[in-house]
Backbone of each chain as ProteinMPNN parsed JSONL, in Angstrom:
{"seq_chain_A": "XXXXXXXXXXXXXXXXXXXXXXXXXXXXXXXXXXXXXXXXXXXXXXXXXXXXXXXXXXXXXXXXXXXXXXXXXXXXXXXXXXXXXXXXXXXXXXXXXXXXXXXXX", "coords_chain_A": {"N_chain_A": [[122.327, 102.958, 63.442], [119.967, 100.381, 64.238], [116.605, 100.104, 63.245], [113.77, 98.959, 65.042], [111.051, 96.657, 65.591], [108.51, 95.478, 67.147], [105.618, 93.266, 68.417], [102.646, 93.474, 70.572], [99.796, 92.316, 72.304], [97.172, 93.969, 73.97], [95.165, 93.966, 76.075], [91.472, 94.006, 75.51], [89.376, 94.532, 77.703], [91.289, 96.511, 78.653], [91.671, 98.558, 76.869], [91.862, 101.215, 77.093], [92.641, 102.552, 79.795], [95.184, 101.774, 79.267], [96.277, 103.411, 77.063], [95.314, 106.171, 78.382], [97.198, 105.277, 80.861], [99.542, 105.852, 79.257], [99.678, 108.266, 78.246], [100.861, 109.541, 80.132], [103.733, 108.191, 81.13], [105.97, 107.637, 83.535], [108.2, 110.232, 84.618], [110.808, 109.121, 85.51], [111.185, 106.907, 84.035], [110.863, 107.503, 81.037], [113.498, 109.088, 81.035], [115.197, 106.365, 81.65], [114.714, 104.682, 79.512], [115.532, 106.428, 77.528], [118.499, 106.856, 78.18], [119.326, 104.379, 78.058], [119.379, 103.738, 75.588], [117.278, 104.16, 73.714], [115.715, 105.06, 71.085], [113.72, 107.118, 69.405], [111.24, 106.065, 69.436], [107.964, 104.703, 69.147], [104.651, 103.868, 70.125], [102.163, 102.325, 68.733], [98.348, 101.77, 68.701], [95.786, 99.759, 67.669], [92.224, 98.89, 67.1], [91.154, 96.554, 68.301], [93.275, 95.77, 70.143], [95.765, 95.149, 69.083], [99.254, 95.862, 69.139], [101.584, 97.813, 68.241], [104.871, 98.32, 68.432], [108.005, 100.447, 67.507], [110.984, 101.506, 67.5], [114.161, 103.255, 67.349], [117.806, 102.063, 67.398], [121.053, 100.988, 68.654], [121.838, 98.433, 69.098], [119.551, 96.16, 70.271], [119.288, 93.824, 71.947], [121.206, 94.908, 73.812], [120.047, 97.494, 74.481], [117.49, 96.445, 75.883], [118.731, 94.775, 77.76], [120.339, 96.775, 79.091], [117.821, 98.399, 80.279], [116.717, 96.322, 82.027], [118.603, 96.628, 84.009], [117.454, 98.485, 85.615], [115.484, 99.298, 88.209], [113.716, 101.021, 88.14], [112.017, 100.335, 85.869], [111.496, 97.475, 86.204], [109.79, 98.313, 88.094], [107.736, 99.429, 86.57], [107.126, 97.572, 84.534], [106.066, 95.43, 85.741], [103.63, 97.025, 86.403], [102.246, 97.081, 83.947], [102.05, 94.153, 82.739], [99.8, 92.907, 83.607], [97.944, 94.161, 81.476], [98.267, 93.173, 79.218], [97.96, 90.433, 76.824], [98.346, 86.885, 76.103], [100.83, 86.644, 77.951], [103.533, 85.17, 79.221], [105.773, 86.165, 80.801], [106.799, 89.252, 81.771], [106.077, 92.159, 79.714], [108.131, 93.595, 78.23], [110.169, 91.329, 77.836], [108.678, 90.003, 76.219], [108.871, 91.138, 73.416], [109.689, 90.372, 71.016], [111.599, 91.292, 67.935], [110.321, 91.855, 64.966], [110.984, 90.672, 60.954], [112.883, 92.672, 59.021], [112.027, 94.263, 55.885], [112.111, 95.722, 54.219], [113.311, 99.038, 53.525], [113.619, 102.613, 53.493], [115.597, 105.395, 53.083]], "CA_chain_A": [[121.087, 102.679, 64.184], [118.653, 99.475, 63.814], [115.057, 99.792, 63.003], [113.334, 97.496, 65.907], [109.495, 96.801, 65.337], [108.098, 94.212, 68.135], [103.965, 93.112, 68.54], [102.357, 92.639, 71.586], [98.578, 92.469, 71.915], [96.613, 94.514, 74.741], [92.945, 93.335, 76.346], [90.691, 94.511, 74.989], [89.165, 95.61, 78.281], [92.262, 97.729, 78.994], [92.618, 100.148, 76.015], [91.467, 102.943, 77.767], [93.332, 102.428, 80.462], [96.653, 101.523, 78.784], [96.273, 104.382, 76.36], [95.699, 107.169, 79.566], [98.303, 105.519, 81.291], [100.775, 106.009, 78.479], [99.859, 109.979, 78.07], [102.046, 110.319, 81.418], [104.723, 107.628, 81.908], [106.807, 108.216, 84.712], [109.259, 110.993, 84.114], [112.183, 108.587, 85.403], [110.94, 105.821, 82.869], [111.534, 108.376, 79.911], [114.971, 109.341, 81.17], [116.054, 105.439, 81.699], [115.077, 104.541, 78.449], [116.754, 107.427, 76.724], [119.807, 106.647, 78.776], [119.599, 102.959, 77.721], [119.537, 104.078, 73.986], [116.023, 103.397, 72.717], [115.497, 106.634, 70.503], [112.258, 107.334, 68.06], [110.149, 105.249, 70.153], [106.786, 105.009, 69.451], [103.256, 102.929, 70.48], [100.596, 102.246, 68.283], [97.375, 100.792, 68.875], [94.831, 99.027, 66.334], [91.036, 99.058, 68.123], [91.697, 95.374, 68.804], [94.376, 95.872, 71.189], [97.089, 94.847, 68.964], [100.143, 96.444, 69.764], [103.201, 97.927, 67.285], [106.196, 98.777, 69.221], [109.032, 100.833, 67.086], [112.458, 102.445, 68.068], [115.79, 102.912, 66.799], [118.402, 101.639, 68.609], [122.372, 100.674, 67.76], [121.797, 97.335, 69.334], [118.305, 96.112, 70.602], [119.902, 93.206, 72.931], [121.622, 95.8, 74.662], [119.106, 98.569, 75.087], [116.957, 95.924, 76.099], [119.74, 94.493, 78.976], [120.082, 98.031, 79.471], [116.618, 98.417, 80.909], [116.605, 95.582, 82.949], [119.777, 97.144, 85.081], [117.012, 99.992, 86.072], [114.832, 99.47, 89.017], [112.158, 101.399, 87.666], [111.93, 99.487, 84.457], [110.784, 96.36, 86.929], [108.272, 98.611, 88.522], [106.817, 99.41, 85.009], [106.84, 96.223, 83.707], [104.968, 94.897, 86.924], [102.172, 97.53, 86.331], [102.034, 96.985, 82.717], [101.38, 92.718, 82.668], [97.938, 92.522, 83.736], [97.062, 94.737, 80.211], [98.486, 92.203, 78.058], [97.311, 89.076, 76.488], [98.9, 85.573, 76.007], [102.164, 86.519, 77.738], [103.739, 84.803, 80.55], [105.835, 87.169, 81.677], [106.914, 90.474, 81.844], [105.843, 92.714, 78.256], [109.784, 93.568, 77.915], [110.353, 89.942, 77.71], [107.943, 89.145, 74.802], [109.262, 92.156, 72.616], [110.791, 90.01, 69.627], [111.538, 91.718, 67.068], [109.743, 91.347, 63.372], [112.059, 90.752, 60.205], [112.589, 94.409, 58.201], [112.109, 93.346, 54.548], [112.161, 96.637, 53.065], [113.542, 100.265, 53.896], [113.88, 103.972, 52.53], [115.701, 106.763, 53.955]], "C_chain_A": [[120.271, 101.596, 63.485], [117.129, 100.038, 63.952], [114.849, 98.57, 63.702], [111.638, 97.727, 65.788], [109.066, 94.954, 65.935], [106.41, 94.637, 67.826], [103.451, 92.897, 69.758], [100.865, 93.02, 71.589], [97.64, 92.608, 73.545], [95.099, 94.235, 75.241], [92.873, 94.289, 76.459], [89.625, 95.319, 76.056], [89.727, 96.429, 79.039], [92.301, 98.941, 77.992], [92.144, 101.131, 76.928], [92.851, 103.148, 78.775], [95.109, 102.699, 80.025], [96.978, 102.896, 78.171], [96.628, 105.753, 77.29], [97.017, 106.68, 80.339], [99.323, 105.725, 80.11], [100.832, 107.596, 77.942], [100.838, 110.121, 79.288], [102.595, 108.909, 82.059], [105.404, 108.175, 82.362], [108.231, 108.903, 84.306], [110.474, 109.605, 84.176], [112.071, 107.308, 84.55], [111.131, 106.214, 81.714], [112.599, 108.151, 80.084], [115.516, 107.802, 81.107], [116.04, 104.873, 80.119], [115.667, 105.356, 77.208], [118.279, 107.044, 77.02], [120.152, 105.048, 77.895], [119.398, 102.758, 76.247], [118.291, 104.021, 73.271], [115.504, 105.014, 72.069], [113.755, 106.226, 69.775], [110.87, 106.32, 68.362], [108.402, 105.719, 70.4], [105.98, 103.655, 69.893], [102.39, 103.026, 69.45], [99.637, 101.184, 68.531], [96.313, 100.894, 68.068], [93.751, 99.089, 67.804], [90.921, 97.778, 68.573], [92.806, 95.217, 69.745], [95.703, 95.408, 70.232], [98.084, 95.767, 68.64], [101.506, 97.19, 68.787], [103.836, 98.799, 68.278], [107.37, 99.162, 68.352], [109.647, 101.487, 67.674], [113.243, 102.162, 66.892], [116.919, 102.834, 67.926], [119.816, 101.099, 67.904], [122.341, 99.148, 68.273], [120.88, 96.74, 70.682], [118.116, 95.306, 71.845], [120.283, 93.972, 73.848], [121.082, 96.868, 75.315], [118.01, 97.915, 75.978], [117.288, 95.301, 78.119], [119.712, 96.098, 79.828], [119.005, 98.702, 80.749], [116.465, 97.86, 81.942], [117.156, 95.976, 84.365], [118.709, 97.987, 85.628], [115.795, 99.074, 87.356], [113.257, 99.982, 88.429], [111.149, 100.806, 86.505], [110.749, 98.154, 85.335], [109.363, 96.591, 87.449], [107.02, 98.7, 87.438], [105.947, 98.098, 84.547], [105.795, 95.256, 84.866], [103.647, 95.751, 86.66], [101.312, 97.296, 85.242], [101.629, 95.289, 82.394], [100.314, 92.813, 82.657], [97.395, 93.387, 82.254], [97.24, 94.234, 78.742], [97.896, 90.77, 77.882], [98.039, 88.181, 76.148], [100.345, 85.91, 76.432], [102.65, 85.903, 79.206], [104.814, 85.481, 81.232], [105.937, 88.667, 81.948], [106.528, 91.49, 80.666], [107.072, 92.853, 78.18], [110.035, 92.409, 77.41], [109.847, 89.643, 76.726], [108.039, 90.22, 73.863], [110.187, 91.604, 71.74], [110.084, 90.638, 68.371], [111.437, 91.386, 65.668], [111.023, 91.417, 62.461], [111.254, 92.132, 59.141], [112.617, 93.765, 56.784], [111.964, 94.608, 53.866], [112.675, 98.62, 54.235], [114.247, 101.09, 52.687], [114.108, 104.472, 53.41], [115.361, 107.471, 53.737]], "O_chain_A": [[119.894, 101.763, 62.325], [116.727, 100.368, 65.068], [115.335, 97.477, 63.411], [111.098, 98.828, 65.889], [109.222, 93.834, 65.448], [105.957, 95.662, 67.317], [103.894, 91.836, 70.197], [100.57, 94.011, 70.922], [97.431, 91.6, 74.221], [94.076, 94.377, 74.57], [93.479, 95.212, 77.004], [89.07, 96.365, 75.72], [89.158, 97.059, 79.931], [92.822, 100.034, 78.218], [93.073, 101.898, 77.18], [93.858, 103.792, 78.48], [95.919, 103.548, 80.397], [97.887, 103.548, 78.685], [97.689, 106.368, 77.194], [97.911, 107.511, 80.501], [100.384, 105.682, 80.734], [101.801, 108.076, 77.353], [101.656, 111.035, 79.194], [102.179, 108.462, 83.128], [105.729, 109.272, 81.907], [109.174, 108.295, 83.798], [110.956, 109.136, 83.145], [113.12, 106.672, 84.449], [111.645, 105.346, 81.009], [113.083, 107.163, 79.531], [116.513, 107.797, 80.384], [117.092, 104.64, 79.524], [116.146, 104.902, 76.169], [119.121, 106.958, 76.127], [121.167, 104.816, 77.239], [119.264, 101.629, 75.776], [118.379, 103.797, 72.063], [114.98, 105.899, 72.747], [113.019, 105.24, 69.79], [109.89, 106.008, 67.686], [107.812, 106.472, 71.175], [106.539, 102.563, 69.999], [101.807, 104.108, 69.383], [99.914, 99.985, 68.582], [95.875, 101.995, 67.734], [94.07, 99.238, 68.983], [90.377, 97.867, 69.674], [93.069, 94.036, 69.969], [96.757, 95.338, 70.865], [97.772, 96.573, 67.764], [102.562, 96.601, 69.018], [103.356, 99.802, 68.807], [108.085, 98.166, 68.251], [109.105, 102.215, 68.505], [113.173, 101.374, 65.95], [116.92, 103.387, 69.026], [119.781, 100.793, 66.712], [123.112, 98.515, 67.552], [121.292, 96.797, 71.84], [117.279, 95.596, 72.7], [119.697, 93.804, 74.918], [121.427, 97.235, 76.439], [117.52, 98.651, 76.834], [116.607, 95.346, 79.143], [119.173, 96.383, 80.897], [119.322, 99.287, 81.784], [116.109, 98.51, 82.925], [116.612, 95.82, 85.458], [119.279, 98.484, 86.6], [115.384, 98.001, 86.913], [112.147, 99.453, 88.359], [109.926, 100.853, 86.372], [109.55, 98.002, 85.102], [108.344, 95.902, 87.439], [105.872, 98.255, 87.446], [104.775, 97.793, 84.33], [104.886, 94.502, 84.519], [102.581, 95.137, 86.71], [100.082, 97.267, 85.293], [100.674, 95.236, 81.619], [99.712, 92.813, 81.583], [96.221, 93.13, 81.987], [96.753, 94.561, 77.66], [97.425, 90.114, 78.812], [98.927, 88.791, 75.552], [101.219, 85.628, 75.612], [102.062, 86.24, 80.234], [104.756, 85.349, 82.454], [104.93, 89.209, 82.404], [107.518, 92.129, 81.026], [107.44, 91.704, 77.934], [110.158, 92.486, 76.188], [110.518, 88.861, 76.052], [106.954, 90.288, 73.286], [111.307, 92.092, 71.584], [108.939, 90.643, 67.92], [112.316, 90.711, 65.132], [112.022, 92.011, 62.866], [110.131, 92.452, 58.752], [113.265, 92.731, 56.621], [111.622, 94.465, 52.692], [112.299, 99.015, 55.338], [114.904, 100.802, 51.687], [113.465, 104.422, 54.459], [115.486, 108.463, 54.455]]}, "seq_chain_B": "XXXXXXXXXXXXXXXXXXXXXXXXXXXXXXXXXXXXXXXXXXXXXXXXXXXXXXXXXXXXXXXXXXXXXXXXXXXXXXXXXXXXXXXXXXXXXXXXXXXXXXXXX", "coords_chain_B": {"N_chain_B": [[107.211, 116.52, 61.467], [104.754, 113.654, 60.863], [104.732, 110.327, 62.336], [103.706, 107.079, 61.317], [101.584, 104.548, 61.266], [101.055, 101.563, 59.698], [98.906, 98.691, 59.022], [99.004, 95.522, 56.878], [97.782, 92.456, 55.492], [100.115, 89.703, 54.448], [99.799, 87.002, 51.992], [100.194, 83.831, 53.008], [101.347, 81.707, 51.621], [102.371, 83.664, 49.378], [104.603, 84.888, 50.801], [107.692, 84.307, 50.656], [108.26, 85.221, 48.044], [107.147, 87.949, 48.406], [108.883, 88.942, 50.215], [111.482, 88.719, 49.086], [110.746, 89.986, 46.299], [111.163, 92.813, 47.577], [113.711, 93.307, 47.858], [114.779, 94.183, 45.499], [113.121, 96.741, 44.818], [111.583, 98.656, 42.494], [113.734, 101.346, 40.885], [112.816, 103.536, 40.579], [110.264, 103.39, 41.495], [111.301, 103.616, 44.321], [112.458, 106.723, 43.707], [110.254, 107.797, 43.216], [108.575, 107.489, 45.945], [110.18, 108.704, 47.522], [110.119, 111.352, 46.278], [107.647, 111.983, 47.076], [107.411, 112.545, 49.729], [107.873, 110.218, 51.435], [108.847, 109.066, 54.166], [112.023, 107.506, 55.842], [111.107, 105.004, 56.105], [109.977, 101.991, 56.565], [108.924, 98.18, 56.509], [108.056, 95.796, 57.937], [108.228, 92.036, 58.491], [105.932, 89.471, 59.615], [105.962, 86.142, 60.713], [103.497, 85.09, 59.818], [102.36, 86.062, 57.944], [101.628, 89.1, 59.03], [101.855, 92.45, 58.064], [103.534, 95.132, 58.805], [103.758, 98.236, 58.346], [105.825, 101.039, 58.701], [106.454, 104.992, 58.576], [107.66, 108.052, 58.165], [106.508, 111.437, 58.121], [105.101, 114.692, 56.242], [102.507, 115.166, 55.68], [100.488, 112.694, 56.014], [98.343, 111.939, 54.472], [98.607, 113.865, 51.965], [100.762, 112.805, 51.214], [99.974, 110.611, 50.315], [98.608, 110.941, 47.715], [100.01, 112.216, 46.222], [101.881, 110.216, 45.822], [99.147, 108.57, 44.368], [99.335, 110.098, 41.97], [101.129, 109.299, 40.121], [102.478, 107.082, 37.739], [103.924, 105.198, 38.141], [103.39, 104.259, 40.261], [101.018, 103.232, 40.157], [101.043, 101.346, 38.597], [103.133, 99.38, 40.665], [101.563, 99.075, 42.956], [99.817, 97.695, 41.484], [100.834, 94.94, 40.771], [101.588, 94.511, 43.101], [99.482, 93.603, 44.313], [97.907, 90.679, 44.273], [99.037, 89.933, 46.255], [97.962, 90.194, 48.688], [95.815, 89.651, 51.603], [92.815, 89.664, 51.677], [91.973, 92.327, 50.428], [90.48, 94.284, 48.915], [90.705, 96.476, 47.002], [93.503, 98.027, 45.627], [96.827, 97.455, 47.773], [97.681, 100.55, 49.336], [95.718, 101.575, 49.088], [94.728, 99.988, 51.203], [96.196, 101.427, 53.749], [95.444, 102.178, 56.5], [96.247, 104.573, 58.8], [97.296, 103.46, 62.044], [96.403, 104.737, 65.745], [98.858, 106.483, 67.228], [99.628, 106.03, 70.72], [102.462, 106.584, 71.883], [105.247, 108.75, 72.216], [108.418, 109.008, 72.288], [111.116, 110.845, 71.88]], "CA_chain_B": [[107.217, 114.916, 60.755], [104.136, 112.874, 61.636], [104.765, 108.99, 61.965], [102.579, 106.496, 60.662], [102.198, 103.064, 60.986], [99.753, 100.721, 59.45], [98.846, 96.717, 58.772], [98.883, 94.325, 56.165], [98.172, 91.078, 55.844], [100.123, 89.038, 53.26], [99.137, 85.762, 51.714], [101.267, 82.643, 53.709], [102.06, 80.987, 50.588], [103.355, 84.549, 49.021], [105.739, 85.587, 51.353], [109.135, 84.648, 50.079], [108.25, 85.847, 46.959], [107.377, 89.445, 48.953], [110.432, 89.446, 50.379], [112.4, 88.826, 47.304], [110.462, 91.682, 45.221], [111.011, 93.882, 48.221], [114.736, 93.552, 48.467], [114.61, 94.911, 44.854], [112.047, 97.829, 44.429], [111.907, 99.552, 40.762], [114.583, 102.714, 41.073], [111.978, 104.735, 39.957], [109.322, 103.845, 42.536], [112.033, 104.545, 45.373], [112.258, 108.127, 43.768], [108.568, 108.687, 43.409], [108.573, 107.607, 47.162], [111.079, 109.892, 48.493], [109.612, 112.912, 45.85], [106.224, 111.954, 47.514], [107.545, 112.856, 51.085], [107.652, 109.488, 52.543], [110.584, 109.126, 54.315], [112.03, 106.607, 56.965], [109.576, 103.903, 55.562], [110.306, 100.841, 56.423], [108.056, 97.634, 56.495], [108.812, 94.257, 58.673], [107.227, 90.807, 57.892], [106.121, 88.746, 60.989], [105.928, 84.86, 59.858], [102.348, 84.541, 59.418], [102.711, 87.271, 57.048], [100.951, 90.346, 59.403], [102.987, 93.172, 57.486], [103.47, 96.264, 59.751], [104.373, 99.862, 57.582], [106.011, 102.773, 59.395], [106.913, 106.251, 57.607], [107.56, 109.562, 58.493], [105.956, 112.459, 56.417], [104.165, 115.62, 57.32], [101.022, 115.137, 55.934], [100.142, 111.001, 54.99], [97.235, 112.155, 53.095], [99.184, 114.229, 50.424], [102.067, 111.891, 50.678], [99.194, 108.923, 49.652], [98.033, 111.347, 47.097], [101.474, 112.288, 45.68], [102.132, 108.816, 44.928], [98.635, 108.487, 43.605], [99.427, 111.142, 40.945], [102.538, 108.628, 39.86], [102.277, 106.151, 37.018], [104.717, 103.788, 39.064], [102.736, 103.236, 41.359], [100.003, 102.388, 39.732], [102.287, 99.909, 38.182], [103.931, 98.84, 41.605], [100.454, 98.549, 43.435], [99.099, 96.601, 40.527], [101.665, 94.013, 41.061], [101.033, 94.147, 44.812], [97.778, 93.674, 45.356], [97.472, 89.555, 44.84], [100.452, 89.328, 47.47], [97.56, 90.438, 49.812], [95.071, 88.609, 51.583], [91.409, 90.528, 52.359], [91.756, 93.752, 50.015], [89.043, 94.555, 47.585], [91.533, 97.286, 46.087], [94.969, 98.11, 45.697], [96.997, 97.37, 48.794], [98.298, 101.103, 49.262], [94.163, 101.94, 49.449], [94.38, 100.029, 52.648], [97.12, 101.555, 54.592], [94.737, 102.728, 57.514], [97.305, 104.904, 59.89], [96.838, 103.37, 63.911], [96.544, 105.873, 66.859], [100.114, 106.708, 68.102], [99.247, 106.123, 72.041], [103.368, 107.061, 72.856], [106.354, 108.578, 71.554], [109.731, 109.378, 73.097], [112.144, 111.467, 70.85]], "C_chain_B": [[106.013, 114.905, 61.544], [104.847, 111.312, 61.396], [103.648, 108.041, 62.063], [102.857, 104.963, 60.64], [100.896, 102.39, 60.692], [99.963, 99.016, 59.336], [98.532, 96.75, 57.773], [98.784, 92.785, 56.615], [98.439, 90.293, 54.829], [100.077, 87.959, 53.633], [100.397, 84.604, 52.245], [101.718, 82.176, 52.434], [102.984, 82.351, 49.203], [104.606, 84.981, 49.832], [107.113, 85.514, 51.357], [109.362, 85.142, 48.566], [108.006, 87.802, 47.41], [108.347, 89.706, 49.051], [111.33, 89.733, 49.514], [112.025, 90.16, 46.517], [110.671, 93.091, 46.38], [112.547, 94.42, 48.867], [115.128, 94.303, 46.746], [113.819, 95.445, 44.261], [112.586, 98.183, 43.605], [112.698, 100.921, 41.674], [113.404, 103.663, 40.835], [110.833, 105.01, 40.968], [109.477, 104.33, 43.894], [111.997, 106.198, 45.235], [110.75, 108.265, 44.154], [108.434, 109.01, 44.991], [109.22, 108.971, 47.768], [110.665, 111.14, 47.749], [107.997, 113.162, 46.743], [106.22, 112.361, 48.991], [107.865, 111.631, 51.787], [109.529, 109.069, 52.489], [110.978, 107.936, 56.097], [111.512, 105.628, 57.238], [110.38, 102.555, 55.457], [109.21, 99.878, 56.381], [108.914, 96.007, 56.921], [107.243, 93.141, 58.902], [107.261, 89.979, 59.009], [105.391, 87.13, 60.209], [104.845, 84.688, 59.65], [101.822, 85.538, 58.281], [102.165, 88.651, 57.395], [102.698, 91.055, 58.557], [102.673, 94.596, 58.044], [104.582, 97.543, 58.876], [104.877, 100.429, 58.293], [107.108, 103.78, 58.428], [107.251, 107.144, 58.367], [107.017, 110.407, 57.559], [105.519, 113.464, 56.811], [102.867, 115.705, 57.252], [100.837, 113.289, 54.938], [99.24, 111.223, 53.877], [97.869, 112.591, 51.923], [100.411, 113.297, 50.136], [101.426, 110.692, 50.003], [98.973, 109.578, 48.315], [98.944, 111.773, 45.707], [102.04, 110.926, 44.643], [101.079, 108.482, 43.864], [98.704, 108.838, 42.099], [100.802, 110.096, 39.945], [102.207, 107.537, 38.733], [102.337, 104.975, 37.609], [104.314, 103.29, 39.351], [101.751, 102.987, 41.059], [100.263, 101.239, 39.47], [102.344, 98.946, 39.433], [102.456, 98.29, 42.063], [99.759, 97.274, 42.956], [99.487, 94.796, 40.684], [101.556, 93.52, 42.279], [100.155, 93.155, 45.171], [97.848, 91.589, 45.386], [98.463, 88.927, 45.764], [99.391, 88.967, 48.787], [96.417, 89.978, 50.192], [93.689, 89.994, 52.373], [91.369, 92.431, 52.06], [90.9, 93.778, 49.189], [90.428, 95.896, 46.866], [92.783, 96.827, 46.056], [95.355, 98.074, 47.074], [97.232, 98.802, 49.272], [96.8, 101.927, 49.933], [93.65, 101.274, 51.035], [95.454, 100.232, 54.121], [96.233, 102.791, 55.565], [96.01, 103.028, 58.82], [96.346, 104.261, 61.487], [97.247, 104.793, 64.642], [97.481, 105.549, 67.603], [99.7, 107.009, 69.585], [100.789, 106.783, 73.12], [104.185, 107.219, 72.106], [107.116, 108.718, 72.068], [110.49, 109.16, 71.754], [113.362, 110.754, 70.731]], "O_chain_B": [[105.843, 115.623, 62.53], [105.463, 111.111, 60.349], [102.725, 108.228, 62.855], [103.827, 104.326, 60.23], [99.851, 102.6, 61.307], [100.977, 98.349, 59.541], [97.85, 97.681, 57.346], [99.314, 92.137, 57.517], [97.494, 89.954, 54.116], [100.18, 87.543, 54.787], [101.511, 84.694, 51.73], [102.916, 82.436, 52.322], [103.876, 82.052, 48.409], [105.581, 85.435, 49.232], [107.799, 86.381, 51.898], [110.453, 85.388, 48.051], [108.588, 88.714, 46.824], [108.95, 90.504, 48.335], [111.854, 90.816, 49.253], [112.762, 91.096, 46.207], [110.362, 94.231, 46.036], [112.78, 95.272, 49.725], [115.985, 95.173, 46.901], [113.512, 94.99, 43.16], [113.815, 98.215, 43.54], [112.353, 101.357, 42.772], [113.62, 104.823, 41.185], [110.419, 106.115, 41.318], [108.694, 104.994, 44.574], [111.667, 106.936, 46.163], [110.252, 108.742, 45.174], [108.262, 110.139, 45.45], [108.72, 109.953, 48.318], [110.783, 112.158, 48.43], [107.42, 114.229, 46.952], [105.127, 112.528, 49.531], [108.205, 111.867, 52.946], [110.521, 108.912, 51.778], [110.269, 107.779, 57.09], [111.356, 105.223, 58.39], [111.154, 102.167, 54.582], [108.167, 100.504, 56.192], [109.874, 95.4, 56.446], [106.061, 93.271, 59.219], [108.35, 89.667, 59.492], [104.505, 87.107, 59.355], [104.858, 83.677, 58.947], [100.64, 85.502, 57.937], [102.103, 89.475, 56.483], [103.85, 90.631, 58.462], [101.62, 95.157, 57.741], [105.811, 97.618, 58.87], [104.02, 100.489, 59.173], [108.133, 103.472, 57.82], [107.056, 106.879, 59.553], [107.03, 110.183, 56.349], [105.4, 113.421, 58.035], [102.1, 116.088, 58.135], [101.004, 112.939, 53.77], [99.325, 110.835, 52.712], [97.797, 111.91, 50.901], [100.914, 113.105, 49.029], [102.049, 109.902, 49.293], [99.148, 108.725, 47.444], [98.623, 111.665, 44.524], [102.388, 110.741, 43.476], [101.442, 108.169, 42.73], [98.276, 108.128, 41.188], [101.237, 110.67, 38.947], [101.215, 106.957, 39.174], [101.52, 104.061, 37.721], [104.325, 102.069, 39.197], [101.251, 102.233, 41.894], [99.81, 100.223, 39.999], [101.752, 97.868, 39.39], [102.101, 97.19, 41.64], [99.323, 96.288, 43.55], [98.751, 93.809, 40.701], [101.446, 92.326, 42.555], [100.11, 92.244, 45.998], [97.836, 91.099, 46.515], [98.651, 87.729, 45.975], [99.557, 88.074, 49.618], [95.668, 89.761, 49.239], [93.791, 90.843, 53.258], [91.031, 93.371, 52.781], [90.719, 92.658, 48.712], [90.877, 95.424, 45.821], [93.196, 95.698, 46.319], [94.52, 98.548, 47.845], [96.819, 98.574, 50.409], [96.767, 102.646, 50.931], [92.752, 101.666, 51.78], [95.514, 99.536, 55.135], [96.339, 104.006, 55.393], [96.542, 102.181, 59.537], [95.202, 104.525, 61.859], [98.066, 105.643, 64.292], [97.405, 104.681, 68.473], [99.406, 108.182, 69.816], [100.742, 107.213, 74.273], [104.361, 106.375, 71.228], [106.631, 108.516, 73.181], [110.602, 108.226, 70.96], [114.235, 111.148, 69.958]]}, "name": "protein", "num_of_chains": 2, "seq": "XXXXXXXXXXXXXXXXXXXXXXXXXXXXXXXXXXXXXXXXXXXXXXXXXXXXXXXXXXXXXXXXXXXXXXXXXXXXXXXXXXXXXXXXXXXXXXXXXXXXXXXXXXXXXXXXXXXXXXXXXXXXXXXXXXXXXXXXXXXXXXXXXXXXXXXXXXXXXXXXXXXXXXXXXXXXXXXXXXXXXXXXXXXXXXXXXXXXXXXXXXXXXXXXXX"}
């Protein structure tokens, strides 16, 4: 499994918003990204909106492709744009991943 | 487990020297780590040097406190700190956990 740790940075007059919607994403948005491998997946948010995105994943390209194949993934990612900042398109899309420079098991 | 993720921000003109000291950590401050609880701790360097932590542990506080109790890391920290840009202490003093907004197991 890879360690994946992406940034993306949330306006500032969404947290609320973003935050409540992310207590109840859509059951079949769980299940596709389980299916499409993205394990240990969390969100954090800084009071600035900026964004840490971690998972583990055996290959991040692929879980990523993965996603795309889903229908619901598209609907997501359409509801989810308007709460981001400087991105032109989709949040999936601007999910590059930081370099790991240190780990402990 | 809780997981934990915090910021840094290292200094642009340190950061291949971070990297370098961070691909070999003292043997000794790896144990302390892993006797201290923290576990699954990685840390990834995004080019302007934001430096993004994540751990696992069950309680961060005694796992910060654990280490405190450690010579090492007095040591290790000591060494740290002018990597980092806008600390008044030791860097380790500013690992402020963010609010986990989502996880999926």
């Amino acid at each position: 499994m890879r360690r994946v740790c992406f940034l993306l940075k949330v306006r500032q007059d969404r947290l609320e918003e973003y935050r409540r919607r992310h207590e109840t994403v859509w059951p079949d948005m769980l299940a596709a990204l389980r299916e499409a491998g993205w394990h240990n997946y969390s969100l954090f948010l800084r009071d600035d909106g900026l964004l840490v995105g971690y998972l583990e994943t055996d290959d991040f390209g692929a879980a990523q492709e993965a996603m795309e194949r889903t229908e619901v993934n598209a609907r997501w990612q359409t509801e989810m744009a308007p709460f981001f900042e400087g991105l032109d398109g989709r949040p999936d899309e601007g999910m590059t991943p930081l370099a790991e420079v240190f780990h402990l098991a």
